[in-house]
N, C-alpha and C positions, 0 to 999 in steps of 0.2 A: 504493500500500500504506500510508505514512505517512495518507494520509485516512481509511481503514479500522481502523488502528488506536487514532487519534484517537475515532471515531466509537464504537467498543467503549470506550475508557476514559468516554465521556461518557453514556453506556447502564451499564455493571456499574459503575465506578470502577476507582479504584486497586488494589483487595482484591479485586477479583476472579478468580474460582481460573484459575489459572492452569500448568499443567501443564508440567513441565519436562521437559527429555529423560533420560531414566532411570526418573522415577516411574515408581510401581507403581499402577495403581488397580485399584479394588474385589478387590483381592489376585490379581488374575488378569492383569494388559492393562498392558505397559511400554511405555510412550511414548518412539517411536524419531524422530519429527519432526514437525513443526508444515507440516499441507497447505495450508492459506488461513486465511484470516480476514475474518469481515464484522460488518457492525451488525447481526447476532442470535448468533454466537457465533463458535468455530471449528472446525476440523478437523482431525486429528492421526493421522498412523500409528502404529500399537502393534504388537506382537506378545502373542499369548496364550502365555500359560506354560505353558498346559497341552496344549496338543499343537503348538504353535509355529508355528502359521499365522497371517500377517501377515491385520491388520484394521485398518479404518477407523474412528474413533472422532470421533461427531459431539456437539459439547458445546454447552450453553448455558446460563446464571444465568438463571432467575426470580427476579426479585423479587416482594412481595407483591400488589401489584395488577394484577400478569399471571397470571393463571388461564387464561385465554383460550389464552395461549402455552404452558402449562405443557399441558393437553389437548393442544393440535396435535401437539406434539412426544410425546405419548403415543399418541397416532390415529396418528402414523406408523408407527410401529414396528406400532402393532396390526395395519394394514394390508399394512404389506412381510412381515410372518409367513405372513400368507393365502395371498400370491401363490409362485408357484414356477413361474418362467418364467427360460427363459436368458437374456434380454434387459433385468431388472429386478433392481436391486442386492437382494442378502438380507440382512436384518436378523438377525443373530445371538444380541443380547444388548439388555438396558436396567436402567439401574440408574441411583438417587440418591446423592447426595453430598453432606448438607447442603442446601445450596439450590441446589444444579448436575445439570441432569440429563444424563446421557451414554446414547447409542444408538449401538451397536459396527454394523457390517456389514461385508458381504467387502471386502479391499481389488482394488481393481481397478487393476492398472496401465496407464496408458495417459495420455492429453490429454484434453480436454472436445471436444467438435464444435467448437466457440465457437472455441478455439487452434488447430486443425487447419486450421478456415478463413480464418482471419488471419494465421495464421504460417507454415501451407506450402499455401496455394493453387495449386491445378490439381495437386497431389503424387500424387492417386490416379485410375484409369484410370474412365472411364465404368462398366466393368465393376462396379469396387470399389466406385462409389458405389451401383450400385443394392443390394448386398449390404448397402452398411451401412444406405440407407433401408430395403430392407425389414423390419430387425432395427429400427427404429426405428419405425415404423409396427405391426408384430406387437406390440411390447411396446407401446405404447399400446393396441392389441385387448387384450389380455391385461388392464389394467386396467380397462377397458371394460365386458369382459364378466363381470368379478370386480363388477360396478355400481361401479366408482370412479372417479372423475374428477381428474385429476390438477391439473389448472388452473394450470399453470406451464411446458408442453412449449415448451423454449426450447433453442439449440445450449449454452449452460452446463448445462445438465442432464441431458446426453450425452456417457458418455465412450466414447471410443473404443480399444480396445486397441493394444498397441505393432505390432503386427504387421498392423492395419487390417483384423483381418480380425471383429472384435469388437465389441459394442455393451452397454451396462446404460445404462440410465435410472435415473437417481435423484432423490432429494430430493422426498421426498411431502408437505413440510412444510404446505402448503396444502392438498389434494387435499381431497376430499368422498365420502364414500360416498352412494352415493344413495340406500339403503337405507334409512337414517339420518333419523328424522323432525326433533332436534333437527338445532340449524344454530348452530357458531359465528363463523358470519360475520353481521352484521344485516344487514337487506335492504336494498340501495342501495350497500354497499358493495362496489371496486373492489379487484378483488387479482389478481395475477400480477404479469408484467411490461410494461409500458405496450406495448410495441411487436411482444407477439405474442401479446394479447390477440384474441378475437373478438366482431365486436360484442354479442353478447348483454351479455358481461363487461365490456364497458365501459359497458353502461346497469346495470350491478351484479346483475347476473343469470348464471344459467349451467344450461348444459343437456348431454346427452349428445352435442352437435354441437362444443359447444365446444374441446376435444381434437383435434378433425376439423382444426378453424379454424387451430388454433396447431399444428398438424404437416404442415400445408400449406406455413404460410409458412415453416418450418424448413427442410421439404427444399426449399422453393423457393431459401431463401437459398444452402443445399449445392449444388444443384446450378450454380447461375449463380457459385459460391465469391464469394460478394457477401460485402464485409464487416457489412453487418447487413441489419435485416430489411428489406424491401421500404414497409413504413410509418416507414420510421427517422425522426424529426424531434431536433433540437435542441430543442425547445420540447415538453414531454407535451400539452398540450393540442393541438398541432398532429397529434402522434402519433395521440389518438385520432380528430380529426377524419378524418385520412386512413382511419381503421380503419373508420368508420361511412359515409364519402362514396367516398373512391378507389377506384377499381379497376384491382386489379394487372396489367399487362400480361402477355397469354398467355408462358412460358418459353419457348414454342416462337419470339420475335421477339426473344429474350434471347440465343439462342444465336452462337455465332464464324459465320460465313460461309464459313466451309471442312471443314466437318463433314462424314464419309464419308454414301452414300446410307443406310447402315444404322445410322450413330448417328442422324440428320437422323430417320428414322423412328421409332430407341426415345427422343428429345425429343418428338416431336409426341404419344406416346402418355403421358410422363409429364406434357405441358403440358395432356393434355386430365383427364389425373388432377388434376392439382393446381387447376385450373379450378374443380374439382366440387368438392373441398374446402374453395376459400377464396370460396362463393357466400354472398355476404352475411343473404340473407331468411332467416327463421328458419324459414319456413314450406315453404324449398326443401327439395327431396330431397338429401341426405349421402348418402357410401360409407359403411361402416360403416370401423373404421380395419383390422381384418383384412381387410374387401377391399382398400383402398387396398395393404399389404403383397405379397396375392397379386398386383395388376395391376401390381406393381413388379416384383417376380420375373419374371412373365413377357413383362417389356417386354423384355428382353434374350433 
């Protein structure tokens, strides 16, 4: 956390707004605590005053020669309005401050995928994981077939509710409508996360498979509770090489050795799903991510 805050003070400064527990902002949203923080802004629960439902409040400083960033984080918000699905966070509100812009959403309680799988591995029953993958494979359909690409499906971008029985995806800050003839990414450039990237994106490209690629390896990781992804490296260049050369071992050779005859069977049918997901060529045939979803549901 100290490197992350470090990293914000060396990005906005010292004066950078900063939001304490009690303010009030944009006369509506009192900040009741501070959720995380990284090198693009942070994140803060508030309550709304005016009918008192607790919200997430996602901030960030532009400065003048971020335009680039100052759109993304407005494409998000334009984007999470669209959508209305139970599996993708809603965006409520968006408002300036100066030179700070803030995008309110529901608050969701729960952990990320990301801490679930690190910090209580094996906690939930084969059952539960296929419910949470299929909510997590739906809501990537759902932006799919809204034409938008999220370009970042990673287990931190997953939270999971307290009760496990819950999924929203969030964090569109990257994403792409495809609809969209302008592009502000230039072409060649590399964005997501290095290690659940698909190859197209790491030759700085990206297509409607992409999504496919990086929720593959996600539930691949959930389901083996691997602590990362299947191309993890220490070194990102080594990362992508595995991304474009390796290929992942079927789930189905991942699994314990003592696995009833009817789990042994709903593995072989998710290893042959996740197979078809993380099939390298660009040129090969993808599930769409709503199938992927429905062949989850009824693996069990």
């Amino acid at each position: 956390m100290g490197n992350e805050q470090d990293s914000v003070r060396e990005l906005f400064g010292d004066s950078a707004f900063n939001p304490e527990t009690g303010k009030l902002l944009h006369d509506q949203y009192r900040i009741l605590a501070k959720l995380g923080q990284g090198g693009m802004g942070a994140v803060y629960q508030a309550q709304d005053c005016l009918n008192l439902n607790y919200v997430a409040i996602k901030r960030i400083m532009i400065q003048s020669n971020q335009k680039n960033l100052m759109e993304r984080f407005r494409r998000e918000y334009r984007l999470l309005r669209q959508l209305h699905h139970p599996n993708v966070v809603k965006a409520l509100d968006f408002f300036q401050e100066q030179d700070t812009l803030f995008l309110v959403m529901e608050f969701v309680e729960g952990i990320s995928l990301h801490k679930l799988i690190r910090e209580h591995p094996h906690s939930l029953t084969l059952e539960q994981q296929l419910q949470i993958g299929r909510q997590i494979a739906l809501a990537v359909a759902a932006l799919n077939e809204a034409n938008i690409l999220h370009r970042d499906i990673k287990p931190p971008n997953i939270i999971v509710s307290d009760n496990r029985r819950d999924v929203k995806l969030v964090d569109l800050g990257i994403s792409k409508n495809l609809e969209e003839t302008a592009s502000l990414t230039e072409h060649g450039i590399v964005l997501g996360t290095p290690s659940y990237l698909s190859p197209e994106q790491v030759q700085g490209e990206s297509s409607d498979r992409s999504d496919i690629f990086s929720l593959g390896l996600t539930l691949y990781q959930f389901f083996l509770w691997q602590p990362h992804s299947p191309f993890h490296q220490e070194n990102k260049l080594l990362i992508l090489r595995n991304i474009l050369q390796k290929t992942v071992p079927p789930l189905i050779l991942q699994i314990p050795k003592n696995v009833s005859k009817l789990q042994h069977t709903i593995y072989q049918s998710l290893s042959d799903i996740l197979q078809q997901a993380l099939v390298k060529k660009s040129e090969a045939s993808f599930s769409p991510c709503a199938r992927i979803g429905r062949r989850i549901s009824l693996a069990f």
